[in-house]
C-alpha positions as CSV (number, residue, x, y, z in Angstrom):
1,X,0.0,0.0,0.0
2,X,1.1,3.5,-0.7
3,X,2.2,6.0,2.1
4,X,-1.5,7.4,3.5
5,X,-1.8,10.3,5.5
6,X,-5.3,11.6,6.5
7,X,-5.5,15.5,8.4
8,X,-8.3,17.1,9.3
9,X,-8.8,20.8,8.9
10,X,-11.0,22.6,11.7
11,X,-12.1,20.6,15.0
12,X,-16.0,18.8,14.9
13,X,-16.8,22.0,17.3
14,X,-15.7,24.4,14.3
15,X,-18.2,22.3,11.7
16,X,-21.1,22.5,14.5
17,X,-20.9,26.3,14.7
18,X,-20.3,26.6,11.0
19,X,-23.8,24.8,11.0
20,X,-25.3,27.0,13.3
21,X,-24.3,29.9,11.9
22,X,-25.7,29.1,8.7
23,X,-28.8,27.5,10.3
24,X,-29.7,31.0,11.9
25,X,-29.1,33.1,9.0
26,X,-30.8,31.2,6.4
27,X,-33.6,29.7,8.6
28,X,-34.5,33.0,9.8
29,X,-34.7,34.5,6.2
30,X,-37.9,35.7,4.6
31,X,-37.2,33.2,2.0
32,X,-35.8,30.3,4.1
33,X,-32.8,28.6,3.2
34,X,-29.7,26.3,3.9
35,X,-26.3,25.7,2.1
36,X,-25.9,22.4,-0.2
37,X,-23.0,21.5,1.8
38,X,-25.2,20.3,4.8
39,X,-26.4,17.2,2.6
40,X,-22.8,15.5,3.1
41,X,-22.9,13.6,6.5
42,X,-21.8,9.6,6.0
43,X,-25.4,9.3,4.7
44,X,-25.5,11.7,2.5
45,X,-22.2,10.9,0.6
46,X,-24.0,7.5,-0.2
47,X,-27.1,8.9,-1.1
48,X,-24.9,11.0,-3.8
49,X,-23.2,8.1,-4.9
50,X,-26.3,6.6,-5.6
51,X,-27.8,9.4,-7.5
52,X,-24.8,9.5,-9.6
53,X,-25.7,5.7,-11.0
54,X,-29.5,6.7,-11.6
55,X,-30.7,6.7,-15.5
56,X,-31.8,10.5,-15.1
57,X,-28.7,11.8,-14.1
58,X,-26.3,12.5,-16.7
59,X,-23.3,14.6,-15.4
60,X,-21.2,12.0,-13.7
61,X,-21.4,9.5,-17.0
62,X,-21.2,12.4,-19.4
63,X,-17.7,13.9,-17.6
64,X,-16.4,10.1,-17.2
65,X,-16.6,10.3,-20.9
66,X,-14.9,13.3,-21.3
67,X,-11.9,12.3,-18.7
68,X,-11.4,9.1,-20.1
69,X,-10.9,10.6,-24.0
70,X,-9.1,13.8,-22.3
71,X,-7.2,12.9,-19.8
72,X,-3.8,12.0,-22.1
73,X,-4.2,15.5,-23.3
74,X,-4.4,17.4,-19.2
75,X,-1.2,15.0,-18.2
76,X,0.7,16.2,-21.3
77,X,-0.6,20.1,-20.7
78,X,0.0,19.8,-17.0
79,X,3.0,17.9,-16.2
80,X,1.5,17.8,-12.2
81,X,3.3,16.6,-9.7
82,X,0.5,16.4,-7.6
83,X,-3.1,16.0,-8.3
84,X,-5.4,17.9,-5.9
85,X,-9.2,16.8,-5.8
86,X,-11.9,19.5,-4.6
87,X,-15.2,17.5,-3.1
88,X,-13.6,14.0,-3.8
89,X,-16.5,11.8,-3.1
90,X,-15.2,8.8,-3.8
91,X,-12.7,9.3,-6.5
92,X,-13.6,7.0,-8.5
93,X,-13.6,9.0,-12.4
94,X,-10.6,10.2,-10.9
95,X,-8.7,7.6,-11.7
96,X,-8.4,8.2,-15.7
97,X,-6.3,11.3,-14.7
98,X,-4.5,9.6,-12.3
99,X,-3.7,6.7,-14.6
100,X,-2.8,9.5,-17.4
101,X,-0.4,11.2,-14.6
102,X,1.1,8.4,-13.9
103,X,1.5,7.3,-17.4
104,X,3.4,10.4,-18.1
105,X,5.7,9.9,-15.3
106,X,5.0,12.9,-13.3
107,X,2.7,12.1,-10.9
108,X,4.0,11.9,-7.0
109,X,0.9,12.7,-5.0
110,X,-2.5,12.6,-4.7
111,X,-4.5,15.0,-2.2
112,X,-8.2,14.6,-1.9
113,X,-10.1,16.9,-0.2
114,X,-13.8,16.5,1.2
115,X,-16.1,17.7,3.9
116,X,-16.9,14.0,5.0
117,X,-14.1,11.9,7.3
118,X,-15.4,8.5,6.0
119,X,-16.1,9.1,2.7
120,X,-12.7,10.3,2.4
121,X,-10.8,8.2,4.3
122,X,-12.6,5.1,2.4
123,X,-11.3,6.6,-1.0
124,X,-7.8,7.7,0.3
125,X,-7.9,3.7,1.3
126,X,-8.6,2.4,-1.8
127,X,-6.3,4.6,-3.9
128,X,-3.9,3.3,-2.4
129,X,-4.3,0.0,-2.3
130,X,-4.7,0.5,-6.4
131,X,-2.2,3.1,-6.7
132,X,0.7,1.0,-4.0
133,X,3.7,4.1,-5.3
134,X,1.4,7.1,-5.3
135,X,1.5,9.4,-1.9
136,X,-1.7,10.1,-1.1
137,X,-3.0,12.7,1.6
138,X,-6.3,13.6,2.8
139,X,-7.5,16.7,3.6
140,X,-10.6,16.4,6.0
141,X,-12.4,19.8,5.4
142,X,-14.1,22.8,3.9
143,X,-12.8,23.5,0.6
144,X,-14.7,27.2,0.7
145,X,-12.1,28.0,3.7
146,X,-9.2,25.6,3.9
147,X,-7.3,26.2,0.4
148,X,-3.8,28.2,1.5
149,X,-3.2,25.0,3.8
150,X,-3.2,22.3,0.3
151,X,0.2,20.4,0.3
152,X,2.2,19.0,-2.8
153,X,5.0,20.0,-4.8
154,X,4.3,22.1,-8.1
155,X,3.4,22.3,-10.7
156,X,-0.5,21.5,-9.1
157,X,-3.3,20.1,-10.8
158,X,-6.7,21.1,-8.8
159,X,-9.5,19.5,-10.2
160,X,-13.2,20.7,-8.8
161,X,-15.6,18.2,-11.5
162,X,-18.8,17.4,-11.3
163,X,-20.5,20.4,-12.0
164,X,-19.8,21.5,-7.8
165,X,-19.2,24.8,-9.0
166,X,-23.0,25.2,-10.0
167,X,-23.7,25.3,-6.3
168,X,-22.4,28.7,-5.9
169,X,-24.4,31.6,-7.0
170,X,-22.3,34.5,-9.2
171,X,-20.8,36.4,-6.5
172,X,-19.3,33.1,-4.1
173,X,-18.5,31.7,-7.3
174,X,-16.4,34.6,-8.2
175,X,-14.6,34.5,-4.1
176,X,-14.2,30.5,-4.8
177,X,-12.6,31.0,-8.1
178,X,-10.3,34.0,-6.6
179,X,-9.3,31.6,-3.6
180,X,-8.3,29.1,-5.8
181,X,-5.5,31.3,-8.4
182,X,-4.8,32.9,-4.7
183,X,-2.7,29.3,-3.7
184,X,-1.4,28.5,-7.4
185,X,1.6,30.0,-8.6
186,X,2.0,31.4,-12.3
187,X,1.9,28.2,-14.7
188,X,-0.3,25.9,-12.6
189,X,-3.5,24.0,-13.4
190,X,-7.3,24.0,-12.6
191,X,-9.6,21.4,-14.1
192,X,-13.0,22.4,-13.4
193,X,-16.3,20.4,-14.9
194,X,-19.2,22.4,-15.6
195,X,-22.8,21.4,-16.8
196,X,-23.6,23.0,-19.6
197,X,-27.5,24.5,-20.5
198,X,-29.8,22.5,-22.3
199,X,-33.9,22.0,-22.1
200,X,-35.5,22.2,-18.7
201,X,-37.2,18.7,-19.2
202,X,-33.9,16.6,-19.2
203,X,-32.4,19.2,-16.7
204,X,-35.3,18.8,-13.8
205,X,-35.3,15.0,-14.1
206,X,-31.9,14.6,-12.9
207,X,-32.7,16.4,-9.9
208,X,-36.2,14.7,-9.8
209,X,-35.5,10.9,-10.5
210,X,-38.5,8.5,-10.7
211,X,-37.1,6.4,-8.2
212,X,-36.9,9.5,-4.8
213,X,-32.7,9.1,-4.2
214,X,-32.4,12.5,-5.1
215,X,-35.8,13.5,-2.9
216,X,-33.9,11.2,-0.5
217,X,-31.0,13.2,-0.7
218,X,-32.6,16.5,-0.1
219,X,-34.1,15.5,3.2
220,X,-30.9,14.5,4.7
221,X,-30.2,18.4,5.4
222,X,-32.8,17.6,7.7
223,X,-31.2,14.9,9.2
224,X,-28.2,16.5,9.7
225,X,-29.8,19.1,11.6
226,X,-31.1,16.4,13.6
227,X,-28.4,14.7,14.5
228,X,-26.1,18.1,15.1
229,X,-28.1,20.6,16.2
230,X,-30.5,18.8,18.0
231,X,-33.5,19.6,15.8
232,X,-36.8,17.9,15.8
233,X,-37.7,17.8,12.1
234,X,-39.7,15.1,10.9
235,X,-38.4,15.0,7.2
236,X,-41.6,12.7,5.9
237,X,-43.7,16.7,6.3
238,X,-41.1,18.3,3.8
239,X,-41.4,17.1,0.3
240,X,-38.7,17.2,-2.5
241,X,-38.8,19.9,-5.1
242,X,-37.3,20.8,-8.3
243,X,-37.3,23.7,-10.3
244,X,-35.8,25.2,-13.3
245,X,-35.3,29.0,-13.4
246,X,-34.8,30.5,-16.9
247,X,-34.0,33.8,-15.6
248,X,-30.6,32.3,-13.8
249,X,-29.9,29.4,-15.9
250,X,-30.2,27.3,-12.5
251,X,-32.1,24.2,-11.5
252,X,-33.1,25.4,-7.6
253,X,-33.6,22.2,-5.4
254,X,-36.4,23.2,-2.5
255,X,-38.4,21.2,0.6
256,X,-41.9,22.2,0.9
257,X,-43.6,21.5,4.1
258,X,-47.1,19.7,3.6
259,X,-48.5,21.5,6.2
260,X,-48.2,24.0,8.8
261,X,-45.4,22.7,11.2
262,X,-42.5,24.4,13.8
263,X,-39.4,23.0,14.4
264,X,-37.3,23.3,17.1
265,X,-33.5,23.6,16.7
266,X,-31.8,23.8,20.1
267,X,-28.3,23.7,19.2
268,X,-28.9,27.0,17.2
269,X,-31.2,28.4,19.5
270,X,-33.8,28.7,17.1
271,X,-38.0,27.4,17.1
272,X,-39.1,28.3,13.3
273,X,-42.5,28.0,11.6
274,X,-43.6,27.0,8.5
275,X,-46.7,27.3,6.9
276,X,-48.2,25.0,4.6
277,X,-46.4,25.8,1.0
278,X,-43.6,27.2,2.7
279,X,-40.1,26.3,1.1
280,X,-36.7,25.8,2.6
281,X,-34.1,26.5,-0.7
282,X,-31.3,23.9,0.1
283,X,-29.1,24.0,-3.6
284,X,-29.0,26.0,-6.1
285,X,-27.3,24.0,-9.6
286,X,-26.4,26.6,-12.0
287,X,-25.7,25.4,-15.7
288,X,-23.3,27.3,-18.2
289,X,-22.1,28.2,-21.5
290,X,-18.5,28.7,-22.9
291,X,-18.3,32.1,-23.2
292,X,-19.5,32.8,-19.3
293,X,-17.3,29.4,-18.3
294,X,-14.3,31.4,-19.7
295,X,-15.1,34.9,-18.6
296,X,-15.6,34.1,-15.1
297,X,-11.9,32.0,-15.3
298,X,-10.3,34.9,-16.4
299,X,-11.8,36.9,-13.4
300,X,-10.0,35.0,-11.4
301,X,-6.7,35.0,-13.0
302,X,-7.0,31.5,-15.0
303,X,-7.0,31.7,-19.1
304,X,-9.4,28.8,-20.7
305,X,-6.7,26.4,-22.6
306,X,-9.3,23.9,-23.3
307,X,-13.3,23.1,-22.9
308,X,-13.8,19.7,-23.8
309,X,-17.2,18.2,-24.1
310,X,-19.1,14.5,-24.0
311,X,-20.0,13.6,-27.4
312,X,-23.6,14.2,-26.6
313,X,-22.5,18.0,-25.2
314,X,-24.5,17.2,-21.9
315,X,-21.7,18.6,-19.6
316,X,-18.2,20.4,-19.8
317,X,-14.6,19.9,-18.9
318,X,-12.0,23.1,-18.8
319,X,-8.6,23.1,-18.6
320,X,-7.0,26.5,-17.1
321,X,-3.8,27.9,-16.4
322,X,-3.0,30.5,-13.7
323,X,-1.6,33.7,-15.7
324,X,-0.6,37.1,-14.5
């Protein structure tokens, strides 16, 4: 087995008041609602990987595509030494640039980063029992606040894929995009997957699948509150909806109680009401074009080398370099 080293970034006490914080501000909102990160507990991260499989959902098999035809063409580009991983999940389409890294004899380290301990620790695990020369070190945290810390020697590959990015609107997009050319030097590498626009039909049913994972899914922010904050939500009142908004080019993922209900939430100090109708926003998923993909780079300091697409053009891969 390779050399495995797994830190965490910020104690459970920091996530818990990161949680509360959040919980107060968004819960006590006109228009309630919660960040998408809150889905991820052990649960969740399963729940995800299940979605990912579902016939509705596109994304993960459309950028698999595209990483397994591109990936020769980043390790040639890049040269990376190391291969950092934003949201890692389980790493699994990971592997084609890892196998194209390694192929072009480059490739020393491995550094996945994700908000869950297990789900990260059982892909740092099985990395390296695939990958027995490759260094690989977790990162246990919050990749919104835990960049400057990212170890490896340069150049860097980061790679944020599956369309994460969406789950920013414009202006945290624009701080996340900043934050990353802030820890890459001149002549490193950001490999970002984006999904790209297309008609609202196919778009709402992967976040709507016949089968309820992704409903599922959704409810677990309720879940987590339970379990963390000590809140007394019975998720089976909330149900799952999804919801396409021209105006922003973004799929909005809600919970709508069934019926008047209050909640209360004594690790944030909170009892809140909701009436009948009354929706919690829990993600937004924006979808993009080329132009905007490479305007909002170059924002941030990157300049667009390549945007690769699945044969079907369902979803986006970009290759960027950090410029002066």
């Amino acid at each position: 087995m390779s050399d495995v080293r797994v830190e965490t970034h910020g104690s459970t006490e920091d996530v818990t008041e990161a949680l509360r914080a959040d919980v107060r501000e968004g819960l006590s909102a006109t228009r309630k609602w919660l960040p998408s990160k809150w889905f991820y507990d052990a649960r969740g991260s399963e729940l995800f990987e299940r979605i990912t499989a579902l016939p509705e959902y596109y994304p993960t098999r459309a950028e698999r595509e595209i990483l397994r035809v591109r990936s020769g063409a980043v390790a040639a580009a890049t040269g990376a030494h190391t291969l950092v991983e934003l949201g890692s999940g389980s790493s699994e389409k990971t592997r084609s640039l890892l196998d194209a890294l390694r192929g072009n004899g480059t490739l020393s380290r491995f550094v996945p980063m994700d908000v869950s301990a297990s789900a990260l620790t059982e892909a740092a695990d099985a990395v390296s029992r695939d990958y027995p020369d490759l260094s690989v070190h977790g990162v246990v945290g919050d990749f919104t606040a835990s960049l400057a810390a990212l170890p490896g020697s340069r150049p860097r590959l980061v790679a944020f894929l599956g369309g994460t990015i969406g789950n920013f609107p414009p202006d945290e997009r624009a701080k996340f995009l900043a934050s990353v050319r802030d820890v890459l030097t001149d002549g490193e590498w950001f490999l970002l997957g984006t999904d790209i626009v297309k008609d609202p039909a196919t778009l709402v049913r992967a976040y709507d699948d016949a089968a309820g994972v992704t409903a599922e899914f959704n409810r677990n922010v309720l879940h987590v509150l339970n379990a963390r904050l000590g809140a007394d939500f019975d998720p089976g009142l909330f149900a799952h909806v999804a919801h396409w908004d021209a105006d922003n080019e973004w799929i909005e993922m809600r919970l709508r109680a069934r019926a008047d209900t209050t909640v209360r939430i004594p690790g944030a100090g909170l009892e809140v009401s909701f009436a009948a109708g009354e929706e919690i926003r829990t993600e937004v998923s924006a979808k993009f074009r080329e132009e905007g993909v490479r305007a909002e780079l170059a924002g941030a300091g990157f300049a667009l080398r390549h945007f690769w697409t699945d044969s079907g053009r369902r979803f986006a891969v970009s290759l960027a370099e950090a410029v002066s």
